[in-house]
C-alpha positions as CSV (number, residue, x, y, z in Angstrom):
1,X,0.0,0.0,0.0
2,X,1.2,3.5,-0.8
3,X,2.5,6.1,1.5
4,X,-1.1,8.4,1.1
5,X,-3.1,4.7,1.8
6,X,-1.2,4.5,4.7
7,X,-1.5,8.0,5.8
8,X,-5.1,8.5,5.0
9,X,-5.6,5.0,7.0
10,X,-4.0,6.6,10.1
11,X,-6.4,9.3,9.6
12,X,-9.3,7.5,9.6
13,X,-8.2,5.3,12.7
14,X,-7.6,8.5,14.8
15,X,-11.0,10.1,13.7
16,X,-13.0,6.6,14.6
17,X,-11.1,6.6,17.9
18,X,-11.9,10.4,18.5
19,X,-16.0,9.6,17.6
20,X,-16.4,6.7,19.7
21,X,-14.9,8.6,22.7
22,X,-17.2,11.8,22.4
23,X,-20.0,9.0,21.6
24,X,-18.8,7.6,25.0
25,X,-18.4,10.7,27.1
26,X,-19.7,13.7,25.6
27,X,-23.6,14.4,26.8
28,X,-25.7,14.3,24.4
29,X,-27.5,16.5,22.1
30,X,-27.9,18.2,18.3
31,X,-24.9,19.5,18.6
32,X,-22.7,15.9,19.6
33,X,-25.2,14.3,16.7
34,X,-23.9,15.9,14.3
35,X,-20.2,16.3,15.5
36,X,-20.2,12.8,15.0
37,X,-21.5,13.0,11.8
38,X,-18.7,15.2,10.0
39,X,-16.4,13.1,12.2
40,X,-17.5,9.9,10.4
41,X,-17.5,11.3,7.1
42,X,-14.2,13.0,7.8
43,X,-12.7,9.5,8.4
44,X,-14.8,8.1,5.2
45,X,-13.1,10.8,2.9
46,X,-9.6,10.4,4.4
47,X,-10.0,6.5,2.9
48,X,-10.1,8.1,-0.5
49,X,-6.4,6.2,-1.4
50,X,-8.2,3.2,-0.1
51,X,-11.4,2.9,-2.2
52,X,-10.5,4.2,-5.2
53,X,-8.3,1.6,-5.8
54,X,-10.0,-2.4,-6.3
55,X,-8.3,-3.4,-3.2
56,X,-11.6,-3.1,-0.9
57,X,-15.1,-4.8,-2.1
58,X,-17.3,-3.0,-4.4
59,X,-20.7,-2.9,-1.5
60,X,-17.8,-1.5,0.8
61,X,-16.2,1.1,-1.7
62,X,-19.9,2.2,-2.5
63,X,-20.5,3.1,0.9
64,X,-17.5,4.6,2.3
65,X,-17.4,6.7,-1.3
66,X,-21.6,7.8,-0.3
67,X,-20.2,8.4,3.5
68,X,-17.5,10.9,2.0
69,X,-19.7,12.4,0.1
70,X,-21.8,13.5,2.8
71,X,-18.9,15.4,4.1
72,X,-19.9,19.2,2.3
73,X,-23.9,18.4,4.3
74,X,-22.7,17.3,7.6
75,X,-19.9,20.8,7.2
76,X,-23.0,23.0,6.8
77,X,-25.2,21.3,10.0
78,X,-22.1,21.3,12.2
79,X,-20.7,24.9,11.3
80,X,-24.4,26.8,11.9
81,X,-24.8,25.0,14.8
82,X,-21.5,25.8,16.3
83,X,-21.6,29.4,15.2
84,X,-24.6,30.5,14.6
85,X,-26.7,28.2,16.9
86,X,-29.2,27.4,14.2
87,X,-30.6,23.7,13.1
88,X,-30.7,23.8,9.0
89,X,-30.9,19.9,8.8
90,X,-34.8,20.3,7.8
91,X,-36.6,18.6,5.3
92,X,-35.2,20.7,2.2
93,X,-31.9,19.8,3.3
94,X,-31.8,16.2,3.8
95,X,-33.6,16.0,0.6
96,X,-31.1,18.2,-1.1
97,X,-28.2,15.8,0.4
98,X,-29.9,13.1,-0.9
99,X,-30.1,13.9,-4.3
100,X,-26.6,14.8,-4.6
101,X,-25.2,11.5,-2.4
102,X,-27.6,8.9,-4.0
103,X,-26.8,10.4,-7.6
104,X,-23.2,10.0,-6.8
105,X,-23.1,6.8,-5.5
106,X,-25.7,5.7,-8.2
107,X,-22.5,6.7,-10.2
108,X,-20.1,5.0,-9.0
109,X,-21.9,1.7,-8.8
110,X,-22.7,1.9,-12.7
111,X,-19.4,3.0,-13.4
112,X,-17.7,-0.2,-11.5
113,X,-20.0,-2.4,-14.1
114,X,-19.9,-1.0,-16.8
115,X,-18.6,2.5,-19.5
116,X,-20.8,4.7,-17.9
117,X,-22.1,7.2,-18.4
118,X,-21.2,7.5,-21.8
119,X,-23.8,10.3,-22.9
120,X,-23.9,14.2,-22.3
121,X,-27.4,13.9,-20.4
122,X,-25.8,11.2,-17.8
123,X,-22.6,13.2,-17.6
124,X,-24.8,16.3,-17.2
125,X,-27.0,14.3,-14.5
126,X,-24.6,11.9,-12.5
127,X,-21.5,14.0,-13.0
128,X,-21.7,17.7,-12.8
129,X,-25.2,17.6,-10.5
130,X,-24.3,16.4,-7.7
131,X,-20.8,18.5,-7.9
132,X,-22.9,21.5,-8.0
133,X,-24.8,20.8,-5.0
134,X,-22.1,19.5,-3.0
135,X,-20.4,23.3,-4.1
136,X,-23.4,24.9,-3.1
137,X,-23.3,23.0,0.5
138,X,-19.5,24.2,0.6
139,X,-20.8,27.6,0.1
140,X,-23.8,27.2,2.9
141,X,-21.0,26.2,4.7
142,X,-18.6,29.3,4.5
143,X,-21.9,31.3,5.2
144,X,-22.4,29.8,8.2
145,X,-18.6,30.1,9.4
146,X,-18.6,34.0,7.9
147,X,-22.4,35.2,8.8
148,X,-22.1,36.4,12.5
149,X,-18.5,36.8,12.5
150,X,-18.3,40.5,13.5
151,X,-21.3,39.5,16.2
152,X,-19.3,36.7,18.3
153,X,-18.9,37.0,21.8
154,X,-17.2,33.6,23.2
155,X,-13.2,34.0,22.5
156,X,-12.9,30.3,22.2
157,X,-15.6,30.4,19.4
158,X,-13.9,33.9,17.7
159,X,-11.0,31.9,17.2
160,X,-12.2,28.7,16.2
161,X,-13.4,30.4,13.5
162,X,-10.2,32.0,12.2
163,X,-8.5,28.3,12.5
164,X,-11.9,27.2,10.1
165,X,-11.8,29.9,7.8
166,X,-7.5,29.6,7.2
167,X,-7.6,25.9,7.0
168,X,-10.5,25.8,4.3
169,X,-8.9,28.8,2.4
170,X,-5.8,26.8,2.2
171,X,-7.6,23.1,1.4
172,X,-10.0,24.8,-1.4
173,X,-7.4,27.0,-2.8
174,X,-4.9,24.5,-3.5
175,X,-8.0,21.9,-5.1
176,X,-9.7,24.8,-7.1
177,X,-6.7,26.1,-8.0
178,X,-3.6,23.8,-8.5
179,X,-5.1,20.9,-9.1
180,X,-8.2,21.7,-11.1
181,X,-6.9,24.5,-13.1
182,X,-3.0,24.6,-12.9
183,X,-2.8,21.0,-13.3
184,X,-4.5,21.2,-16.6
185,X,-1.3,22.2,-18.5
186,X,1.4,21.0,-16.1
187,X,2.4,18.1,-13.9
188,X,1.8,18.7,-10.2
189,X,5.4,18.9,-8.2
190,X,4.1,17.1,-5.4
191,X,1.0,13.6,-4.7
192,X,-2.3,15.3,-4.8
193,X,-3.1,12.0,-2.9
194,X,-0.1,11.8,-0.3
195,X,-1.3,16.5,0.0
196,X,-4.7,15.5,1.3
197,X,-3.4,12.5,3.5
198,X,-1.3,14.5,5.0
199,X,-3.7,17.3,5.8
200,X,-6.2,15.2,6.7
201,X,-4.0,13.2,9.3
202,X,-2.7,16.7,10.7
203,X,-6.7,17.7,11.1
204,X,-7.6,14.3,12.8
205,X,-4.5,15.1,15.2
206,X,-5.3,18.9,15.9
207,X,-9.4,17.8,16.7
208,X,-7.9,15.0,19.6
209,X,-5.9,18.0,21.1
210,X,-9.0,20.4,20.7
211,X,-11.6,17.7,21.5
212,X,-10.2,15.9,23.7
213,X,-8.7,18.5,26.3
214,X,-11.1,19.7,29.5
215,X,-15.2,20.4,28.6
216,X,-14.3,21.5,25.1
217,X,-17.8,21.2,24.0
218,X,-19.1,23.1,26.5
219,X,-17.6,26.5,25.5
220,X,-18.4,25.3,21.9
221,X,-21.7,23.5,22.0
222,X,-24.9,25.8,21.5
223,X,-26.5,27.0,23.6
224,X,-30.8,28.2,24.7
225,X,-30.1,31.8,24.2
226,X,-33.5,33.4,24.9
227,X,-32.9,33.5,28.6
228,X,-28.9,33.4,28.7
229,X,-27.2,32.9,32.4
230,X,-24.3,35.1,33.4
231,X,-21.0,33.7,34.4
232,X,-20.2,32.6,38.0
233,X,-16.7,33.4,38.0
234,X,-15.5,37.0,37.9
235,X,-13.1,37.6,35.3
236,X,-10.7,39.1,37.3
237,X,-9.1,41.3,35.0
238,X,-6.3,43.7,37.0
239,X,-6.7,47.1,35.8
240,X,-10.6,46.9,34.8
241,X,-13.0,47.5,37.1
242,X,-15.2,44.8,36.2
243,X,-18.5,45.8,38.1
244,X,-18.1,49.3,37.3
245,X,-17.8,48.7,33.6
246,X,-20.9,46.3,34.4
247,X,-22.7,49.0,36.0
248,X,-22.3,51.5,33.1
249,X,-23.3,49.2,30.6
250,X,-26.4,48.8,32.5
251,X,-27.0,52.3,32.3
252,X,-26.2,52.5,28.5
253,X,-28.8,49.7,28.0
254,X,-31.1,50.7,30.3
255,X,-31.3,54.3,30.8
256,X,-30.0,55.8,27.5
257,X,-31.6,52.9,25.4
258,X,-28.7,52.5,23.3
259,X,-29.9,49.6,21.4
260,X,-31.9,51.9,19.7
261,X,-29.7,52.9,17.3
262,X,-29.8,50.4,14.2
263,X,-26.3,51.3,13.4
264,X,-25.0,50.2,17.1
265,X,-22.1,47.1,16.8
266,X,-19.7,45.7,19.4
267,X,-16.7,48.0,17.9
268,X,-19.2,51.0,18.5
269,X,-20.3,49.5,22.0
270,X,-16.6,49.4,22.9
271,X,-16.1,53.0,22.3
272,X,-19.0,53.5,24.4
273,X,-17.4,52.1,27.2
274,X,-14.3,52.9,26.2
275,X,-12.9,49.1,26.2
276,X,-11.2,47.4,23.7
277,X,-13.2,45.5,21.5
278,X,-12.3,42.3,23.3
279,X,-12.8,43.7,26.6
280,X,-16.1,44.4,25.5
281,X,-16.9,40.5,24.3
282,X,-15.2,39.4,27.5
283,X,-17.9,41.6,29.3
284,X,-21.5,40.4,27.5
285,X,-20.5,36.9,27.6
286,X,-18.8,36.6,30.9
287,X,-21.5,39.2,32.8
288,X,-24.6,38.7,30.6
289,X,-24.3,35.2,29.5
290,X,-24.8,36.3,25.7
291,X,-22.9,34.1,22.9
292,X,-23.9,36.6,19.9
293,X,-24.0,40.3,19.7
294,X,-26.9,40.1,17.6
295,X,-28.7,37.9,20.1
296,X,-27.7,40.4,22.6
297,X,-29.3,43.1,21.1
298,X,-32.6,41.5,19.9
299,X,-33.1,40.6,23.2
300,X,-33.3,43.9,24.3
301,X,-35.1,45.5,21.0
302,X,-37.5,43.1,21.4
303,X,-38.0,43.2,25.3
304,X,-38.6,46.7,24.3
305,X,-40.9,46.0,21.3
306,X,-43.2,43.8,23.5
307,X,-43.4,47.0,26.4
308,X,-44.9,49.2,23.3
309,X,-47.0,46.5,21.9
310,X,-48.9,45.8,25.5
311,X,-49.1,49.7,26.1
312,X,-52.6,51.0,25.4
313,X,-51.5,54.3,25.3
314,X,-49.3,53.4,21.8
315,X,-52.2,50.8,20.1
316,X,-52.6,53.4,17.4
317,X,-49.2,53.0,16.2
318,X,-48.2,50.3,13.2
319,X,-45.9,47.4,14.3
320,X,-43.4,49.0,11.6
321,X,-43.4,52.3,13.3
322,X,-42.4,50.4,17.0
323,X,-39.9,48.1,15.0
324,X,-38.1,51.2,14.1
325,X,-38.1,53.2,16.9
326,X,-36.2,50.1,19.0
327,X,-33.5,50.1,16.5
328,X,-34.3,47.7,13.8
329,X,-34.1,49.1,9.8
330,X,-36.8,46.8,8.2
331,X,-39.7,44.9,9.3
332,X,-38.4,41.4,8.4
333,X,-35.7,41.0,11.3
334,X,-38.0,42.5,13.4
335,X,-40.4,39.8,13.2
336,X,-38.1,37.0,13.1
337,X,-36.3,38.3,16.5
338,X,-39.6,38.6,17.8
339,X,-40.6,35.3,17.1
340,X,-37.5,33.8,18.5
341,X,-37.9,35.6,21.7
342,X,-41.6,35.3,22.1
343,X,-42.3,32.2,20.6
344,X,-45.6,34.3,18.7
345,X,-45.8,37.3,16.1
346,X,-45.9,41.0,17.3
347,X,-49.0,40.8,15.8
348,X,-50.2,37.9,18.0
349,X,-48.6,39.5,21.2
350,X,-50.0,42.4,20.8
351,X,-53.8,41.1,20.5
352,X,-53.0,38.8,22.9
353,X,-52.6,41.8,25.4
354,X,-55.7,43.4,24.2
355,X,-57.7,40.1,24.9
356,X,-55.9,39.7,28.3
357,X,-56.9,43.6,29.2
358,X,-60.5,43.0,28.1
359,X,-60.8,39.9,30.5
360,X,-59.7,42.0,33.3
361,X,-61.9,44.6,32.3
362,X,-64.8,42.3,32.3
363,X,-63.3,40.8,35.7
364,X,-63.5,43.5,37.6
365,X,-67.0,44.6,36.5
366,X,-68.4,41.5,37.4
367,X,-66.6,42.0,41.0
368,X,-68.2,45.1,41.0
């Protein structure tokens, strides 16, 4: 067996090893599901060397190859969960992943019989389909790892997903690039094969050090963030006083209303306070138990939305007109923040109130 068999075996071995201990230890959850997942595909597609050769059974190369190829959908489920703590795996999705795996493997186990495809329709349909979808799930995956960027508050998290972004820069840039476009005219310098061995072995190795060290998944793992829980532990930072920069973001959010302002970010929050950006991060997360700076202020626009919408004194006034005035630009995130937050539709809040003010009403007569 060849040196990239070998390596991409070793791999494989280390990513099984790593999955069956998280299956063993880690509670469970969405989040472990479908950590699991990418790790099993990961050590499917690092068998490449392996199964595209005739050494293995065709039933087994057939489903290690549909594993691998599962490896762009189970990217995109783990990556918004991690960062953006979001399910996508609905029905769309798994129908979507479908398509493009049983196409593939449909491929493959036609291709081990016999010339095929040997038309432009089946190349069109078994061969450059399910590369597209697999591309666009690459892309749904770089969305999820780039969306909220600017908006994360854990530090672990903020630079997990620098390590993400560099690794899969480098991985897709040398595919895209060298190999599907350079490679055309000229002979690679180096085993494409032994490359993504090698790469793959170093990424199995980096996730037992990240995985396996002390409650990874619990700075990582999602997270309920409706009613978010501030830290126990005081951060202890020497030359900041910690309550006192507490306290006066209290005030900002409280008495000045500073989530008003649509344009409002962490960098402008900082300046506020006048923190460091980081500072600032440390300070929602570790005080106020917020993951996202966008959760974080939704909470409060929308805590604020809901006061207007139950005030009598302000029925006269179009849901649009409140959603602007607490600091959103369009009615669209307004509604979907609310929703998150209040399980119900301002519109359905507010008439809500109105029926529960009418039953008082008609209470208090009848005591009368």
């Amino acid at each position: 067996m060849e040196a990239a068999a070998w390596l991409g075996a070793m791999a494989s071995l280390i990513l099984l090893l790593l999955a069956a201990s998280i299956g063993w230890h880690a509670p469970g959850g969405r989040f472990k599901a479908y950590l699991l997942l990418w790790l099993l595909t990961l050590a499917a597609l690092a068998l490449a060397p392996i199964y595209n050769t005739p050494l293995l059974p065709a039933w087994l190369r057939l489903l290690l190859y549909s594993a691998a190829n599962l490896s762009p959908m189970s990217s995109a489920l783990l990556l918004f969960l991690l960062f953006e703590d979001r399910d996508i795996g609905g029905r769309s999705f798994w129908l979507l992943a479908g398509l493009a795996v049983g196409l593939d493997s449909f491929d493959l186990a036609m291709s081990l019989q016999q010339n095929w495809p040997n038309d432009r329709l089946g190349i069109a349909l078994f061969e450059y389909l399910p590369q597209l979808l697999k591309i666009g799930f690459l892309g749904l995956s770089l969305y999820g790892l780039l969306r909220s960027w600017r908006a994360e508050l854990i530090q672990g998290r903020w630079r997990l997903r620098h390590v993400a972004l560099g690794l899969g820069m480098l991985i897709g840039a040398e595919m895209l690039i060298v190999e599907n476009l350079w490679a055309v005219q000229h002979a690679l310098p180096y085993d494409a094969a032994g490359f993504h061995a090698t790469w793959q072995l170093a990424l199995a190795l980096g996730l037992c050090l990240a995985l396996l060290r002390p409650r990874p998944l619990a700075s990582w793992s999602p997270a309920p963030l409706s009613s978010p829980e501030p830290a126990v532990n005081e951060p202890g930072r020497g030359w900041l006083d910690w309550r006192r920069k507490r306290c006066e973001l209290q005030a900002l959010l409280e008495q000045q209303e500073i989530y008003r302002d649509p344009g409002l970010n962490l960098a402008g929050l900082a300046r506020a306070l006048a923190i460091p950006e980081y500072r600032a991060r440390q300070l929602i997360n570790g005080e106020l138990g917020y993951r996202n700076f966008n959760v974080f202020m939704n909470d409060y626009r929308s805590r604020a939305a809901a006061r207007a919408l139950a005030d009598p004194a302000l029925a006269h006034l179009p849901i649009l007109t409140i959603a602007m005035d607490v600091g959103y630009a369009s009615l669209a995130p307004f509604n979907r923040a609310f929703r998150e937050r209040f399980q119900m539709t301002p519109s359905e809040y507010r008439q809500q109130q109105r029926r529960g003010e009418s039953d008082a009403a008609q209470a208090s007569v009848v005591d009368r």
